[in-house]
DOLUM-235711 format. One record per residue: residue number from 1; residue in one letter; z, y, x of N, C-alpha, C in turn. Coordinates in steps of 0.2 Angstrom, whole numbers, plus 5000, padded with zeros to 4 digits. Layout:
% DOLUM-235711
<zafi NUM | guro A | n.Z Z | n.Y Y | n.X X | ca.Z Z | ca.Y Y | ca.X X | c.Z Z | c.Y Y | c.X X>
...
//
This chain:
% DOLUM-235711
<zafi 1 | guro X | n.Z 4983 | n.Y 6187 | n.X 5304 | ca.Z 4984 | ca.Y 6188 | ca.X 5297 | c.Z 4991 | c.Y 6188 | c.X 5295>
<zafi 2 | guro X | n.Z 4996 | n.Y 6182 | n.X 5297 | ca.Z 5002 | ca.Y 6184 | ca.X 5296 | c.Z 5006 | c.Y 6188 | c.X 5298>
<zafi 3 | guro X | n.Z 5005 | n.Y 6190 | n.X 5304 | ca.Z 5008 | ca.Y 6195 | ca.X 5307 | c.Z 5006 | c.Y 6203 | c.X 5302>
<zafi 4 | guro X | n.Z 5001 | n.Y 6206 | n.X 5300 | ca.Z 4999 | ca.Y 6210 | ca.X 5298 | c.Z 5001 | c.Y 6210 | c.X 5289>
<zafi 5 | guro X | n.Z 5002 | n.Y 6204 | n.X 5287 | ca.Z 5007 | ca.Y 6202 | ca.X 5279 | c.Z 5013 | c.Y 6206 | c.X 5280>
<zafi 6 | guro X | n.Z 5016 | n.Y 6203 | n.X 5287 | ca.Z 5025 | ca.Y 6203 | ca.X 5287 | c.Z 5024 | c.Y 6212 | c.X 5289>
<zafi 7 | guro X | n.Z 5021 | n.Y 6214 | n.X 5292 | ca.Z 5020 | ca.Y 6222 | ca.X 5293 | c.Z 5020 | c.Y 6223 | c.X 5286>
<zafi 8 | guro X | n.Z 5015 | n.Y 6223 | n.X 5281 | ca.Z 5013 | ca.Y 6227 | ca.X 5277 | c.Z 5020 | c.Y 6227 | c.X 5271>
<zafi 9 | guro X | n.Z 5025 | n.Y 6220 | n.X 5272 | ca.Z 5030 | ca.Y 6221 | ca.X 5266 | c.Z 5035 | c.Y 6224 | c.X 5271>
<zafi 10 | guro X | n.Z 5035 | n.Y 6222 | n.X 5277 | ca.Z 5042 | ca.Y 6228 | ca.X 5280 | c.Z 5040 | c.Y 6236 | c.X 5276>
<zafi 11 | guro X | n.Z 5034 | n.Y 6238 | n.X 5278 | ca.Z 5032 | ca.Y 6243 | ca.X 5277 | c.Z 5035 | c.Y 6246 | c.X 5268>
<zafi 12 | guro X | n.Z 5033 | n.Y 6240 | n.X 5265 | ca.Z 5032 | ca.Y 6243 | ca.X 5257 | c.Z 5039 | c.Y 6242 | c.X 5256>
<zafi 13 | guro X | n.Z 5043 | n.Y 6236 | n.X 5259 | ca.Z 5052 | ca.Y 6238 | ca.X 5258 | c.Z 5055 | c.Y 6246 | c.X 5261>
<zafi 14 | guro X | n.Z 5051 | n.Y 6247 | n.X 5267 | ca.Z 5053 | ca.Y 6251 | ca.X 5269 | c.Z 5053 | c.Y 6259 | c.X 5263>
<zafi 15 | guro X | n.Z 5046 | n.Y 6259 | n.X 5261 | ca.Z 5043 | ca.Y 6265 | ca.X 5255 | c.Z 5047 | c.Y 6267 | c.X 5249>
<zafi 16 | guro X | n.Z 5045 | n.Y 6270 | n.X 5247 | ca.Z 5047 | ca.Y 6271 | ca.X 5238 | c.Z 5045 | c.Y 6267 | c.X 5233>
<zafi 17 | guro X | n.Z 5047 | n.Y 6264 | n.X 5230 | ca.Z 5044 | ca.Y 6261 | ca.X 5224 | c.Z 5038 | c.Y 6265 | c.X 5221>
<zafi 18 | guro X | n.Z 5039 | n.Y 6270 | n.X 5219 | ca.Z 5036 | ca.Y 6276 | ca.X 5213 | c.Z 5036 | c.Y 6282 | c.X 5217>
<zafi 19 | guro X | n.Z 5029 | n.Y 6283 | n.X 5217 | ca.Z 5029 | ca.Y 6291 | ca.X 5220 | c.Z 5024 | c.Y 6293 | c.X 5217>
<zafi 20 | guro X | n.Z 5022 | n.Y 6299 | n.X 5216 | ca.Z 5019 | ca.Y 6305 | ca.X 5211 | c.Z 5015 | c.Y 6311 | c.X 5213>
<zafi 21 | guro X | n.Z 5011 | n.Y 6312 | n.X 5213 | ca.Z 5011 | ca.Y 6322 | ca.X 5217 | c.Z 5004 | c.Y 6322 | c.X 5213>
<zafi 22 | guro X | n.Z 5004 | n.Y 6330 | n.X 5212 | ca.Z 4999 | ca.Y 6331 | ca.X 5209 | c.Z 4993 | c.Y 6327 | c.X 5201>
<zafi 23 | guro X | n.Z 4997 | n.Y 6322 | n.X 5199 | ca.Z 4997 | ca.Y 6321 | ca.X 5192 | c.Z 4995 | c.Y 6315 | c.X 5194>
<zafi 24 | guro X | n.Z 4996 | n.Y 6310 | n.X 5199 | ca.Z 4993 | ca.Y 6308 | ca.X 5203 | c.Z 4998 | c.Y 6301 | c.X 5204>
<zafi 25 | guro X | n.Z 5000 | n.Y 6295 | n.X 5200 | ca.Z 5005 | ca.Y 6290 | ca.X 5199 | c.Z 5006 | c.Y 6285 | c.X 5205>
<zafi 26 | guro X | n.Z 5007 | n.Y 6281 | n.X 5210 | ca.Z 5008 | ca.Y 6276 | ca.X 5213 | c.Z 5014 | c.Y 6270 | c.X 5214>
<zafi 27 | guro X | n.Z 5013 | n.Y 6265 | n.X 5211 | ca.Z 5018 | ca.Y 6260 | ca.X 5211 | c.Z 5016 | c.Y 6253 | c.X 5214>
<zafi 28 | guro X | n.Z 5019 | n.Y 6251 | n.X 5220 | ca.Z 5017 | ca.Y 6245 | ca.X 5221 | c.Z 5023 | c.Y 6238 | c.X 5219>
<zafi 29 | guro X | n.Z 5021 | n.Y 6235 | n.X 5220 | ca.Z 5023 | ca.Y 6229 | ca.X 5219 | c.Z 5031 | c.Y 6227 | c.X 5222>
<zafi 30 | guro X | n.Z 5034 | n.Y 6224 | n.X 5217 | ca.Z 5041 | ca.Y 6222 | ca.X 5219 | c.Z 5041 | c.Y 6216 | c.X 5226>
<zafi 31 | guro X | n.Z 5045 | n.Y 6218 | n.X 5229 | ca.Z 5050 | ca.Y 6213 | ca.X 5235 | c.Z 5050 | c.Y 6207 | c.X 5231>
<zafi 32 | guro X | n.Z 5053 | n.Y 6204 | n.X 5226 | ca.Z 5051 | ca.Y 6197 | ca.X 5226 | c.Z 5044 | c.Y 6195 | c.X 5221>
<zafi 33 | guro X | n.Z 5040 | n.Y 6199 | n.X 5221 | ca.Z 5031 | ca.Y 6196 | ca.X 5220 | c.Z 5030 | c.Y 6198 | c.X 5224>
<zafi 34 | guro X | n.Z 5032 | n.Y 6199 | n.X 5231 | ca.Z 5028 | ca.Y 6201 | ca.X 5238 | c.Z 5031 | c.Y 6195 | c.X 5244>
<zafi 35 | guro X | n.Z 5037 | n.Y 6195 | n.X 5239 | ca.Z 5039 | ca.Y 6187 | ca.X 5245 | c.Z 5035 | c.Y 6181 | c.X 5242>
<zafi 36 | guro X | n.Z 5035 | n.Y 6182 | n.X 5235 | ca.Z 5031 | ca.Y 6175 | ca.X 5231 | c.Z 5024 | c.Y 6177 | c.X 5234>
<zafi 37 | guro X | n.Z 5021 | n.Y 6180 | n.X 5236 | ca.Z 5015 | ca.Y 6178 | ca.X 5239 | c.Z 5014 | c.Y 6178 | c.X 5244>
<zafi 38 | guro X | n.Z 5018 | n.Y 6180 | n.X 5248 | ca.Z 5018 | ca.Y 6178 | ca.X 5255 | c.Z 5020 | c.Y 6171 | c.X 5256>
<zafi 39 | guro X | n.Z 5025 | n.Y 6168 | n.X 5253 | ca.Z 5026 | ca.Y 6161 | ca.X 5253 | c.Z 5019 | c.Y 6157 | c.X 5249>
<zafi 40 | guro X | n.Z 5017 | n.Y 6158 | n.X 5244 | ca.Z 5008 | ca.Y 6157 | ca.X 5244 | c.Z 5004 | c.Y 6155 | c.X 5247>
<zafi 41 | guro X | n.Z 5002 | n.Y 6161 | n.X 5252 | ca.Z 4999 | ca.Y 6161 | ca.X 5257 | c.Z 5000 | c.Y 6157 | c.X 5261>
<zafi 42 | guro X | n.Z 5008 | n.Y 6158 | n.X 5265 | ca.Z 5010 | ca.Y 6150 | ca.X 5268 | c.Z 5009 | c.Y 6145 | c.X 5268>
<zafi 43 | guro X | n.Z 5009 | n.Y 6143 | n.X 5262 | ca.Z 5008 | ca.Y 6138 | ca.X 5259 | c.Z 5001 | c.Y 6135 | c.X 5258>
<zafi 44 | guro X | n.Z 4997 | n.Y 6141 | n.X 5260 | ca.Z 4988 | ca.Y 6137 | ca.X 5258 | c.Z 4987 | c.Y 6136 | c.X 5267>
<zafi 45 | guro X | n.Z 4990 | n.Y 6142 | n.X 5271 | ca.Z 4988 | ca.Y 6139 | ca.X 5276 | c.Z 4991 | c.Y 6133 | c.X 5280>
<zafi 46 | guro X | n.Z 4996 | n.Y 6131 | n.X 5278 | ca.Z 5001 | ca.Y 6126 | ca.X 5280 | c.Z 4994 | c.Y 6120 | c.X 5277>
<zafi 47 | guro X | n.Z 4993 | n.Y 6119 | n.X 5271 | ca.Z 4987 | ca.Y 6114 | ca.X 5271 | c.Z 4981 | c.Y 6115 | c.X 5269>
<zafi 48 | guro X | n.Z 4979 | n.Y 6120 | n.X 5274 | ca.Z 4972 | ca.Y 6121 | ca.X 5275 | c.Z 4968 | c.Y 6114 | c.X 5279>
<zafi 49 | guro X | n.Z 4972 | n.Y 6112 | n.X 5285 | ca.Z 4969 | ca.Y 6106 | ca.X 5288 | c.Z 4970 | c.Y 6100 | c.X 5287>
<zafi 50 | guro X | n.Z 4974 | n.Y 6099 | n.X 5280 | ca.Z 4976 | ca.Y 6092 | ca.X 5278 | c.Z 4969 | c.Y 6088 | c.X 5277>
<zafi 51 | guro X | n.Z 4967 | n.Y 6082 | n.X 5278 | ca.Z 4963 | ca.Y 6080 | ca.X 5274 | c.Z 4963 | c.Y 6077 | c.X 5269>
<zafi 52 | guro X | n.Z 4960 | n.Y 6075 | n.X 5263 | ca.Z 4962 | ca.Y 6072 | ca.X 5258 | c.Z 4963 | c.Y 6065 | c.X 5259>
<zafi 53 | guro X | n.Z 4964 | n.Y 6061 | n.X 5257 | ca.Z 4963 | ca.Y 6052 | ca.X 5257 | c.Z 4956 | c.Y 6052 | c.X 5251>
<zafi 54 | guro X | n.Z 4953 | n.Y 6048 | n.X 5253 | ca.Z 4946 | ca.Y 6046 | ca.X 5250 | c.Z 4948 | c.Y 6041 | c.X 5245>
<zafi 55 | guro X | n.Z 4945 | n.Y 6039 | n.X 5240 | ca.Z 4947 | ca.Y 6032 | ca.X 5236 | c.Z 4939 | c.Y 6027 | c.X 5238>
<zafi 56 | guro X | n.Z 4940 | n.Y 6022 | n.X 5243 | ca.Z 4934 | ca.Y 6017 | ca.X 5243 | c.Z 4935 | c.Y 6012 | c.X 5238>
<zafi 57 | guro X | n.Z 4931 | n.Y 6011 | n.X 5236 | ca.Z 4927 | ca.Y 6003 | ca.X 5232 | c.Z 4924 | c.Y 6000 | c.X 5236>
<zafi 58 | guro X | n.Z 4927 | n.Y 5992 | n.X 5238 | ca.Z 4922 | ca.Y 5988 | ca.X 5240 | c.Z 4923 | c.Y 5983 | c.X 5238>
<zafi 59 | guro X | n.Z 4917 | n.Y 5979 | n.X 5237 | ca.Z 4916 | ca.Y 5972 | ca.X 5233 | c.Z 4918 | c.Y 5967 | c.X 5237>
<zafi 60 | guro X | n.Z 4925 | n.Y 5962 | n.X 5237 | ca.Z 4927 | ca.Y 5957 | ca.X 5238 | c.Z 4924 | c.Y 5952 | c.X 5237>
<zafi 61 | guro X | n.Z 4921 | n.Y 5944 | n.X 5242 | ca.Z 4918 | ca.Y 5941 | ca.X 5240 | c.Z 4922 | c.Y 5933 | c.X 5243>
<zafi 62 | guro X | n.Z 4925 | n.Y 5929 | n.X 5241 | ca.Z 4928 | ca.Y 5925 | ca.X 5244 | c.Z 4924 | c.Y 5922 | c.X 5247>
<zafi 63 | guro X | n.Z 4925 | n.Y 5918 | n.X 5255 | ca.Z 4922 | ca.Y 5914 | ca.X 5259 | c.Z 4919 | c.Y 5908 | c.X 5255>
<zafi 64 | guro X | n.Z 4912 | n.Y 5905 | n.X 5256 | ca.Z 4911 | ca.Y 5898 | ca.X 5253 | c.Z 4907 | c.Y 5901 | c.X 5246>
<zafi 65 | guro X | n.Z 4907 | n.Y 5905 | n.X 5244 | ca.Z 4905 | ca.Y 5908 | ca.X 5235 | c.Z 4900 | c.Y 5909 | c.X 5237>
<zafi 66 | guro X | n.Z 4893 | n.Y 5907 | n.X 5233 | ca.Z 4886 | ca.Y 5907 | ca.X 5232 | c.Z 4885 | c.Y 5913 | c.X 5229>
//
């Protein structure tokens, strides 16, 4: 998948911004909202396997107490 991300922005920096034919408009997305989501995406996958820490409760009872 990220292989396949860094292809698709080489490509769209590669392209036109704005291109037209036949009454027909095309504009894709700016270089930096296409690194801001790439950076995202990195970012979810980087903690995707983190676990969370739990919060336990348990009942303290001093030795000797009835």
């Amino acid at each position: 998948m990220a292989d396949e991300l860094d292809n698709t922005i080489a490509e769209n920096a590669g392209g036109p911004k704005r291109a037209s034919a036949d009454g027909i408009s095309v504009e894709q997305h700016s270089i930096p909202d296409q690194i801001a989501a790439d950076k995202y995406l990195a970012s979810k996958r980087a903690t995707r396997g983190v676990r969370k820490p739990r919060l336990l409760i348990n009942r303290i009872s001093p030795p000797g107490a009835v």
